[in-house]
N, C-alpha and C positions, 0 to 999 in steps of 0.2 A: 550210563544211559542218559546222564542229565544233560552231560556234554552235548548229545547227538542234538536232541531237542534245542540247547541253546544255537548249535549251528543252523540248525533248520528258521530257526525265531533268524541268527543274521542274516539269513538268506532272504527271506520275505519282508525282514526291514528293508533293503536293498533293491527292491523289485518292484517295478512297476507293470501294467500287463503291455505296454508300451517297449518298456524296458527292463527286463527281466535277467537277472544277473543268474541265469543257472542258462541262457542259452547263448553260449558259446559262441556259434555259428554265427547267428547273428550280430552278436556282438564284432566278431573279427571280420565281418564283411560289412559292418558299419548301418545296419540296414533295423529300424524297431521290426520288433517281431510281431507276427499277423496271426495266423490260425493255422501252426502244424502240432507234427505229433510231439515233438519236445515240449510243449509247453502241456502238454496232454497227459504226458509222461508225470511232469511232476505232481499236475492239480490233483492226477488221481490220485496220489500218492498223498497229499496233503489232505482229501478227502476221508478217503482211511485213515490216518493220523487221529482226525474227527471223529470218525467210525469206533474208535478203539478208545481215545481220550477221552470223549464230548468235549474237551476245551475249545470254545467257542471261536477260540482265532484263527482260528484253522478251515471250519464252514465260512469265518466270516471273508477271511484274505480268498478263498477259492470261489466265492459267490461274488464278489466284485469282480476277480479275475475274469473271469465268463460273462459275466452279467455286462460289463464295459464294452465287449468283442459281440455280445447276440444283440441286433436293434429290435428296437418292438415288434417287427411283423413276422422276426426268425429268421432274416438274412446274418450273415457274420461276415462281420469285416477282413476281408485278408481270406475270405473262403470264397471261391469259384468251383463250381460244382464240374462245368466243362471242362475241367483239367482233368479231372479223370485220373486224379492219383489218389492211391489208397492210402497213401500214408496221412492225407487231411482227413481220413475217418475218425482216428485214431481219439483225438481229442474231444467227438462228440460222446464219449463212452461216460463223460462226467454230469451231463446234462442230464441223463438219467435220475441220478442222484439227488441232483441241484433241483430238479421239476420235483421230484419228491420232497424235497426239505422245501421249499418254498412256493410252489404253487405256482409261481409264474409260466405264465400261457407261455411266451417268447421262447423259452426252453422245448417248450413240445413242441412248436411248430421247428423251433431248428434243427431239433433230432429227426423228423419228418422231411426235411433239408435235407440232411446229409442222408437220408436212408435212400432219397432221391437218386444220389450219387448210385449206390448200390446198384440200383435198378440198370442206370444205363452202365455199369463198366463192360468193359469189350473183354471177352471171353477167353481161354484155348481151344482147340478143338475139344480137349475133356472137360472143359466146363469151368476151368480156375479164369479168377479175373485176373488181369494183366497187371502186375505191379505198377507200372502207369500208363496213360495212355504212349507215353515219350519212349516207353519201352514194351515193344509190341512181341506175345508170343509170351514173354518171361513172368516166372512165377519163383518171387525169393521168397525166405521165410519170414523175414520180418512180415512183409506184407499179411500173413493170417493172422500177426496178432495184431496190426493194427484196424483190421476189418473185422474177425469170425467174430470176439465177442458182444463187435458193438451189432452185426445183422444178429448173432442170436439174441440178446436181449429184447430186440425190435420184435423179432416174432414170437418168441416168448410170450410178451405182454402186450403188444398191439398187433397183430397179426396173424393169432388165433395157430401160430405155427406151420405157417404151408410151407416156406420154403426150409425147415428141415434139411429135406432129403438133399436142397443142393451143399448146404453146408454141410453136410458129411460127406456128401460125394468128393468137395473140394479137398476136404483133410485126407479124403482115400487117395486120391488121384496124387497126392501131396507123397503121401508114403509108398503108393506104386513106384513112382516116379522117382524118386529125390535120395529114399533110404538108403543106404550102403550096408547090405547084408551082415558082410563083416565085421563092422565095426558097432551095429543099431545108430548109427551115427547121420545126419542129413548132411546133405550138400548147401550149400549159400543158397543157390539161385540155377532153375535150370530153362532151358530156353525149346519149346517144343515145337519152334521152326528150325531148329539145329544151324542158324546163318549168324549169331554172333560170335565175334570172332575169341571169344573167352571162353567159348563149351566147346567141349566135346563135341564132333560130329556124328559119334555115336549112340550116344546116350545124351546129348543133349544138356548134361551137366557141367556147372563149374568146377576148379580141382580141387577146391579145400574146406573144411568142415571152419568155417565164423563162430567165434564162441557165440557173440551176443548175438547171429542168427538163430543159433541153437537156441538160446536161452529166450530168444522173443518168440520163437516156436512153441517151446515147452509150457510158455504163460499164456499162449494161444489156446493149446489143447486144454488148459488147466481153468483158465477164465470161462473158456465155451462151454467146460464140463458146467459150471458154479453156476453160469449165466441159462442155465436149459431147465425142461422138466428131465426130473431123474426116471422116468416112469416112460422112457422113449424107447425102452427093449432093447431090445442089438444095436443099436446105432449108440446108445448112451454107453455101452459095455464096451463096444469092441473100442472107442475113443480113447475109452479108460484102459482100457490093455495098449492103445498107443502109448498114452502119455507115463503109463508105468513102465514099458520098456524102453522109453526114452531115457528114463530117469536111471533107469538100471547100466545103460552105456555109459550114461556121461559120467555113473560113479566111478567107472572104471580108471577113468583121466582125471578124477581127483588128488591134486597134489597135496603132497605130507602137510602143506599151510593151510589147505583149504580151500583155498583156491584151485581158479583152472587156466589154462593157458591160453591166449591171444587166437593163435589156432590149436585146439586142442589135443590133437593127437601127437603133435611134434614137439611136447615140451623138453626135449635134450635139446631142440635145435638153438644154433645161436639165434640171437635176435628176440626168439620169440620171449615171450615175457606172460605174468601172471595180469591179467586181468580185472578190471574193477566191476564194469557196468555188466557183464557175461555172468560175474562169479557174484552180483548179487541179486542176479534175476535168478539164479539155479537155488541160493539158499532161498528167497522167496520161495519159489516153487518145492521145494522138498519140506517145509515149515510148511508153506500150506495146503499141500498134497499129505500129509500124516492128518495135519487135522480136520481136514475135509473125509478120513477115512480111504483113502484110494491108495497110499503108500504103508508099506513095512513101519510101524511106529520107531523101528531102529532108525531109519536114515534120517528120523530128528535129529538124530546125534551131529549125521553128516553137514545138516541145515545149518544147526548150532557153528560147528563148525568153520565151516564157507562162513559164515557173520565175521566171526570174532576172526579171522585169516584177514579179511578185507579193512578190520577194524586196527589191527597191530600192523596192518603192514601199510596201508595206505592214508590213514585218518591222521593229520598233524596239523601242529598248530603251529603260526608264522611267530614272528619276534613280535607281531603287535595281540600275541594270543589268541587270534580269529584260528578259527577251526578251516581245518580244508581237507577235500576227497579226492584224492589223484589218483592215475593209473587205468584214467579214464578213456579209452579210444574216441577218439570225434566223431571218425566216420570211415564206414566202408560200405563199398557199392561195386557194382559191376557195370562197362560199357561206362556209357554218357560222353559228355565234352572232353573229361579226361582222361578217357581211354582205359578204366581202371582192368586189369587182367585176370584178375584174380586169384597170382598167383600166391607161393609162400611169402615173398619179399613185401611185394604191393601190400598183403596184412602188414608187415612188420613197418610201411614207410607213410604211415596214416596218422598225423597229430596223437600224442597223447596230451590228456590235459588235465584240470582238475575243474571241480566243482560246476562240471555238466551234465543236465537235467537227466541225459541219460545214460548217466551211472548212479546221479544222487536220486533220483525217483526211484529206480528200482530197489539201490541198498535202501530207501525210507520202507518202502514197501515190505522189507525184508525186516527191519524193524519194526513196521508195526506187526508183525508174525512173533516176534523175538516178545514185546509186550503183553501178547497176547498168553504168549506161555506162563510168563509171571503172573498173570492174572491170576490164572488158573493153577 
């Protein structure tokens, strides 16, 4: 365990919120980093760290982080609101936190910012917002986790709860739509003008079940639950019977390591490979879905599990003994400039890398679930 922590300490020695050595992306396109969800990804998770530790460097490194990106009147640098992509929500889920430990105004007016964004995204005809404005009609899953928990917490606690009802409709409309019977399994991303040329003109869906979509789904329903009043009757239940028989499918694709597969269902296929950033957003989620009380107290085991699978198989240390996180996918998407397909192959021809924010924020996250067990 002490390891993990010393990795985490090199990685934040290493980082500026400029230049942040856990975002990959930017880094290989040469470009400092501004205000997305990778860097959102980790501060939460360094947040929690806080949350679980109290060691102070943890609040301190993630409040300068944010604090440097919000200017005094709650603008943020590198955030445009007219873009109208969801994935820039993502990171305001820290400011929450950060407005609570510190008091600073600038944080509430910039959650009030980005809640702005919410207001105006462009819709489906059933109601889900558009994964961006660049991609019109389309509703992937990552997109719920990077938006549901940060509007539920807004209405939650500043907005007396009206819009509710659209956020469940979104997650319904999510699993009308997206679920595969067969499998309890979701699809990536489906398209409810049926004109991209990567869905189905049937169903409107892409072909293959994305671990890490899965797993940014599963933290979706799991965060929205945490983030609500538990006293919202059938909408706060029937979520929880989503996100339980989510959790019940994906166990089935749980490999003998603990892990789970790149695309999930086809792990005999060649190519395919076991996963980093997928397989420790699922242990997170199963660690704290038991202890949140909504999961089988047994599938701790599975949580346990998925950790210590990601830990023996991916976690190494170079000739200069720095720790590193590999087996990390970069990135997958559908459409855009490069045409991505979505099919088996296109998973399998997507950067693997190591110590990118999103793999090492979710496994930190999944560590601090791991500490919290020892605690106790």
């Amino acid at each position: 365990m002490d390891r993990i922590e010393k990795y985490i300490d090199e990685l934040m020695e290493k980082s500026t919120p400029d230049r942040p050595i856990w975002n990959i992306e930017k880094i290989l396109q040469g470009k400092k980093s501004t205000w997305d969800y990778i860097d959102g990804c980790m501060i939460k998770a360094i947040l929690e760290m806080y949350a679980i530790t109290k060691d102070k460097k943890y609040f301190e490194f993630a409040d300068a982080f944010i604090d440097y990106k919000v200017k005094e009147d709650g603008s943020i640098e590198g955030y445009n609101v007219s873009e109208l992509n969801i994935d820039n929500v993502n990171a305001g889920k820290t400011l929450f936190e950060l407005y609570d430990l510190t008091g600073k105004e600038k944080y509430r007016k910039a959650i009030d910012l980005i809640y702005s964004q919410i207001e105006q995204m462009p819709r489906t005809k059933d109601g889900n917002f558009w994964h961006k404005n660049i991609y019109p009609n389309q509703v992937w899953l990552d997109g719920l986790y990077m938006c549901q928990p940060f509007y539920m917490e807004y209405e939650t606690r500043f907005n007396d709860k009206k819009n509710y009802d659209d956020i469940f409709n979104q997650f319904a409309q999510v699993v009308k739509h997206m679920r595969d019977p067969k499998t309890g399994l979701y699809y990536h991303a489906y398209d409810s003008s049926r004109e991209m040329f990567w869905c189905d003109k049937v169903t409107g869906l892409s072909q293959n079940f994305w671990l890490r979509a899965l797993g940014w789904y599963s933290m979706a329903l799991l965060d929205t639950l945490d983030k609500m009043d538990s006293s919202s009757g059938d909408d706060y239940e029937t979520l929880k019977t989503v996100f339980v028989e989510l959790m019940e499918a994906m166990l089935k694709y749980q490999d003998e390591s603990g892990m789970w597969y790149q695309v999930v269902n086809l792990g005999g296929m060649e190519k395919n490979y076991l996963e980093t950033s997928g397989s420790s957003i699922m242990a997170y989620a199963l660690l704290k879905g038991v202890r949140l009380g909504f999961l089988p107290e047994s599938y701790r085991e599975n949580g346990k599990k998925a950790f210590q699978g990601i830990c023996d198989k991916y976690l190494s240390t170079d000739e200069e003994g720095n720790l590193h996180l590999g087996g990390i996918c970069l990135v997958a998407g559908l459409g855009g400039k490069a045409k991505r397909p979505g099919t088996f192959d296109y998973y399998m021809s997507e950067p693997v890398v190591n110590d990118d924010a999103k793999g090492v924020g979710p496994f930190l996250l999944a560590y601090t679930e791991m500490l919290r067990l020892e605690k106790n």
